[in-house]
Phi, psi and omega in degrees: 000163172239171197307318206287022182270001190216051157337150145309298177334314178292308196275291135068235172315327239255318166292332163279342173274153144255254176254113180312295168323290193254356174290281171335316180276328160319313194265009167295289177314289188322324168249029181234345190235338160095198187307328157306323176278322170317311195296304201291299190318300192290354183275334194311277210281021181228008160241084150047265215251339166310121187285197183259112192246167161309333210274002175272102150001124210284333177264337154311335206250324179291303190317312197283316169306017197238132175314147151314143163199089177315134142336152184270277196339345170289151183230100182249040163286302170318297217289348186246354140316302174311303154336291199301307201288326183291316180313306221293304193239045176311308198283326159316313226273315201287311155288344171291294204310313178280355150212045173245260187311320195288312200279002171292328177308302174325332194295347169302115177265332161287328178304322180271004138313314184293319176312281188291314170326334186243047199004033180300004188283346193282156203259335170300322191269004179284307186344294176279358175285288162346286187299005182263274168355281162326267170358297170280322195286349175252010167296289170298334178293289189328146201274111206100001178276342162226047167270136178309147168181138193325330189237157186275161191270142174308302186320329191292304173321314151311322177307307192292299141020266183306280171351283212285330178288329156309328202261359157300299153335276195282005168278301198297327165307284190333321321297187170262116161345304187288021180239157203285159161289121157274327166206167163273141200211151214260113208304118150015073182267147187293347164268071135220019181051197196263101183003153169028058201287159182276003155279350177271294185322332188272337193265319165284330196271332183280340172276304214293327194292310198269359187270345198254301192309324176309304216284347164292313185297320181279353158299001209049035163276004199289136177266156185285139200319324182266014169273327175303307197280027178244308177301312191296349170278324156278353159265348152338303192274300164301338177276345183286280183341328188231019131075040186267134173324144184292304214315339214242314214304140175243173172278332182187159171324306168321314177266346187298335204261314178309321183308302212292315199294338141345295144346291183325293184290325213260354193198354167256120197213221177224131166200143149018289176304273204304325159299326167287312171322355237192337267173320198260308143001271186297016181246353178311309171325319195303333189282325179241002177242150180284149217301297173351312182273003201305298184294008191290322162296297167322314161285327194306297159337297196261040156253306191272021158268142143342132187285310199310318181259357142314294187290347184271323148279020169064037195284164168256185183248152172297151168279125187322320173305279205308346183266347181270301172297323178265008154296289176326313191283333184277330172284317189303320239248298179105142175323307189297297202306315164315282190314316206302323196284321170282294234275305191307294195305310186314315185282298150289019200253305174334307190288317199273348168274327178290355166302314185244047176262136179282167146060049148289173202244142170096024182031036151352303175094181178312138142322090195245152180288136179259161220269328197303288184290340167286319177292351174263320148290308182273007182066026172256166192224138180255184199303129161331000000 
């Protein structure tokens, strides 16, 4: 495929929807149960694992309530390839994305109007935006978790969720008049679409795929083509789930990369937001590394960013010591070798503090392992 498979005209259109589906039924609650009934939902749907009661709305609860029924485009032989592949290189996979794919992404600067609106600038809520993010992704990864299968799966469910809390989002972001003021904010413009728009969704799912596959490859991780078209299936299938247009959906790895880049020209820029985002990011690390270690994330960043989105976000520099030893470290070793050995420890130290990290949101509970993937990322093995 070519760039000229992705008008402007299309992005466009693509930038004023948000969700055609699940927009309506939200705003449907709001308007038969008012602010209240809106607040009791979103507690629903930011806990997981709640099942589905009467106490759901009637059009939320048919939404959730309704079969999986996959797109003829799905393959789900890929799709459970895709699956495999994430269980093989969870922690590698989890730090490219958070310190690759996510902050490159931030270089969107209308996307991040949604972020800061939805006070993600507060360092708690970067927090939990990780641990959620980590969650659903080893969530979904278990083998059968997004198999057609009679009854829906927790994983489908949290996805589906996560849909209906955008669409929550965006009335409070906008806002919608029948909601109480959370602070003052300066109004909405109308060139900067609709929150969590389906050009940003479409613009994140084309990043974490080829953005994810670059940081395997600079990892010595490159996978052989039909493992690439396996991953791009499997974040396919999470951009469906969260209710991304058949129009954005690409085809192969080829249009996939024709999107981002597409994106790319039409939405990247250097901005403020995106730098405190990319700040509040790297300050996570401190929760699970000892002081010593501080620059370490830092550096990690900018060997796996692209420089052009180093310089564009302002990334910082590593503390002169520490940048003086792993310059050393970088000739005895070699670049791959290095990075792939900080990223694998990083990665795993990341997994092994959210097991016990507080004050997830939607009174959640602990951070839990599905047992398959604690045995395979910690090498623990479970019981007979």
């Amino acid at each position: 495929m070519s760039l000229e498979h992705w008008p402007d005209e299309l992005f466009d259109r693509m930038r004023d929807l948000g969700d055609p589906v699940t927009d309506p039924l939200i705003a449907q609650v709001l308007a038969d149960g008012g602010p209240d009934a809106l607040a009791r939902l979103n507690r629903f749907l930011q806990t997981w694992d709640a099942p589905l009661s009467d106490q759901v709305p009637a059009g939320v609860r048919a939404f959730l309530a309704a079969p999986l029924t996959y797109p003829d485009w799905v393959d789900e032989a890929q799709l459970a390839r895709g699956q495999e592949l994430f269980r093989q290189h969870a922690p590698e996979t989890l730090l490219i994305l958070f310190f690759k794919s996510l902050p490159q992404y931030f270089a969107n600067a209308n996307s991040d109007l949604s972020f800061a609106r939805a006070d993600v600038f507060n360092p708690s809520m970067v927090r939990r935006l990780l641990l959620e993010i980590t969650q659903l992704l080893l969530d979904v990864a278990v083998f059968g978790a997004l198999r057609v299968q009679p009854e829906k799966t927790q994983a489908v469910y949290a996805m589906q969720k996560l849909r209906l809390h955008h669409s929550v989002v965006r009335l409070w972001v906008l806002p919608d008049p029948r909601l109480p003021p959370t602070r003052e904010l300066p109004p909405w413009q109308p060139e900067w679409g609709a929150p969590i728009n389906q050009e940003d969704l479409a613009g994140a799912v084309a990043a974490f795929t080829v953005w994810d596959l670059e940081g395997l490859a600079e990892l010595g991780l490159e996978l052989p083509p039909p493992d690439r078209e396996a991953t791009l299936m499997y974040w396919r299938v999470l951009a469906w789930l969260l209710g991304m247009e058949e129009r954005l959906q690409p085809r192969d790895l080829e249009d996939t990369a024709a999107l981002l880049a597409a994106i790319d020209r039409r939405q990247f820029r250097p901005s403020e937001d995106g730098t405190r985002l990319v700040r509040q990011l790297l300050a996570i690390p401190q929760g699970f590394l000892p002081s010593f270690l501080d620059s370490l994330p830092v550096w990690a960043m900018r060997r796996l960013m692209a420089p052009r989105f180093v310089v564009m976000l302002r990334v910082p520099r590593p503390s002169f010591a520490w940048g003086g030893l792993l310059a050393v470290l970088h000739v005895v070793l070699g670049k791959t070798r290095l990075v792939r050995q900080v990223a694998k420890r990083l990665g795993k130290r990341f997994l092994l503090w959210a097991r016990t990290a507080e004050g997830r949101h939607g009174e959640r509970g602990r951070f839990r392992f599905p047992p398959e993937v604690e045995e395979r990322v910690l090498g623990k093995r479970r019981a007979a």
